[in-house]
N, C-alpha and C positions, 0 to 999 in steps of 0.2 A: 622454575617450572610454571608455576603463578602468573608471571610474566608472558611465557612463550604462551601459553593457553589464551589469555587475555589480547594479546598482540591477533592470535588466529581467530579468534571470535569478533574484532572489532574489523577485521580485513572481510571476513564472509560478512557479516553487515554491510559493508560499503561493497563488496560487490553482490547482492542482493537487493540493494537499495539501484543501483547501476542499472539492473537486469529489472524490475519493475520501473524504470525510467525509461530504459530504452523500448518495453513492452505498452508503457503510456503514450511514448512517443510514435509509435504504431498504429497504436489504435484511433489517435486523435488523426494524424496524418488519410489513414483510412478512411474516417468519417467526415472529412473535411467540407466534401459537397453536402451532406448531411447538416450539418451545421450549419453552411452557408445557405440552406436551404431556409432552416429551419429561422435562424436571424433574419430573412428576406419576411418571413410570416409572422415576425412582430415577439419571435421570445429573447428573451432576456438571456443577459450571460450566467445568471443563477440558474435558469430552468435549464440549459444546455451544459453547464458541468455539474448539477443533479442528476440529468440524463448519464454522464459519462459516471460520476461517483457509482450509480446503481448498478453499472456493467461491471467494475470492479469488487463490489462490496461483498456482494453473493460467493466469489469465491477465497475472499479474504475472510468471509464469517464461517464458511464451511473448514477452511484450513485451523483456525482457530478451534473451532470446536472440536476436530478431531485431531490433532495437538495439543489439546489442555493436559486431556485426563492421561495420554501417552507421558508428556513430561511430567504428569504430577507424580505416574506410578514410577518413573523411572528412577526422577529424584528422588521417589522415599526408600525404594529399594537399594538407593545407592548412597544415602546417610544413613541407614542402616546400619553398615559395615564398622564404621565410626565408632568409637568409644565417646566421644562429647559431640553430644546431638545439638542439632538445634530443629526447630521445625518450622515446616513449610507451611506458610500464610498466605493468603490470598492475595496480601498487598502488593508481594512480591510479582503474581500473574496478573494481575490488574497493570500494575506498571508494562510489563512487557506487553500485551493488548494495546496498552494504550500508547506507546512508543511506533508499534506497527501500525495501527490504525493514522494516528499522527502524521509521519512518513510519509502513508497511502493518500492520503487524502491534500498535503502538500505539494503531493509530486504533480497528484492527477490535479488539481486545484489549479495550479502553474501552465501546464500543458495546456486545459480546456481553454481557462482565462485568455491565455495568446493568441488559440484559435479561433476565437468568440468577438475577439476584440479585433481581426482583420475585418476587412468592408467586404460584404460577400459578395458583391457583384467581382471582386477581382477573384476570389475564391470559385466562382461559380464561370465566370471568364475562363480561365485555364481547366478547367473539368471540361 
């Protein structure tokens, strides 16, 4: 049962991870002229995937925080039931935070960088 739990949890990650790539790949493709734009006026490929990291963050820190305290109570009410407890630590939701944040910031990092690093007279050409 361990298994089959673990097998479906690592499958909804990968397609989670999928579904925030293809939602990266969206938004970078959309702001494409924007970019090109903004590379013609002399910024960096830093300050235009800081641009795009900050579109994304707002709603990965609100999901997070109204997520935390959901699974913290749901886990405790459900080792509860348990005869041999163990208890829930921080380190535990630290690690998960920071696996998602990781993630997010890989995925959108990859996208921007690509887009950043076309020559935006051709980007701004096809617009």
């Amino acid at each position: 049962m361990g298994r089959i739990i673990l097998s479906f949890s690592i499958l909804t990650m990968i397609i989670a991870a999928i579904g925030l790539y293809g939602l990266i790949s969206f938004v970078v493709r959309k702001k494409n002229k924007e970019i090109g734009i903004r590379k013609v006026l002399g910024a960096s490929v830093f300050s235009v995937t800081g641009l795009i990291l900050k579109t994304f963050f707002m709603p990965i820190a609100t999901a997070v925080l109204i997520s935390l305290p959901v699974a913290y109570y749901l886990s405790h009410e459900w080792l509860k039931g348990f005869v041999y407890r163990i208890g829930l630590n921080i380190g535990l939701f630290a690690f998960s935070i920071a696996v998602i944040l990781m993630v997010a910031v890989l995925s959108i990092s990859r996208q921007t960088i690509q887009a950043a690093l076309t020559n935006p007279a051709h980007t701004l050409k096809h617009e």
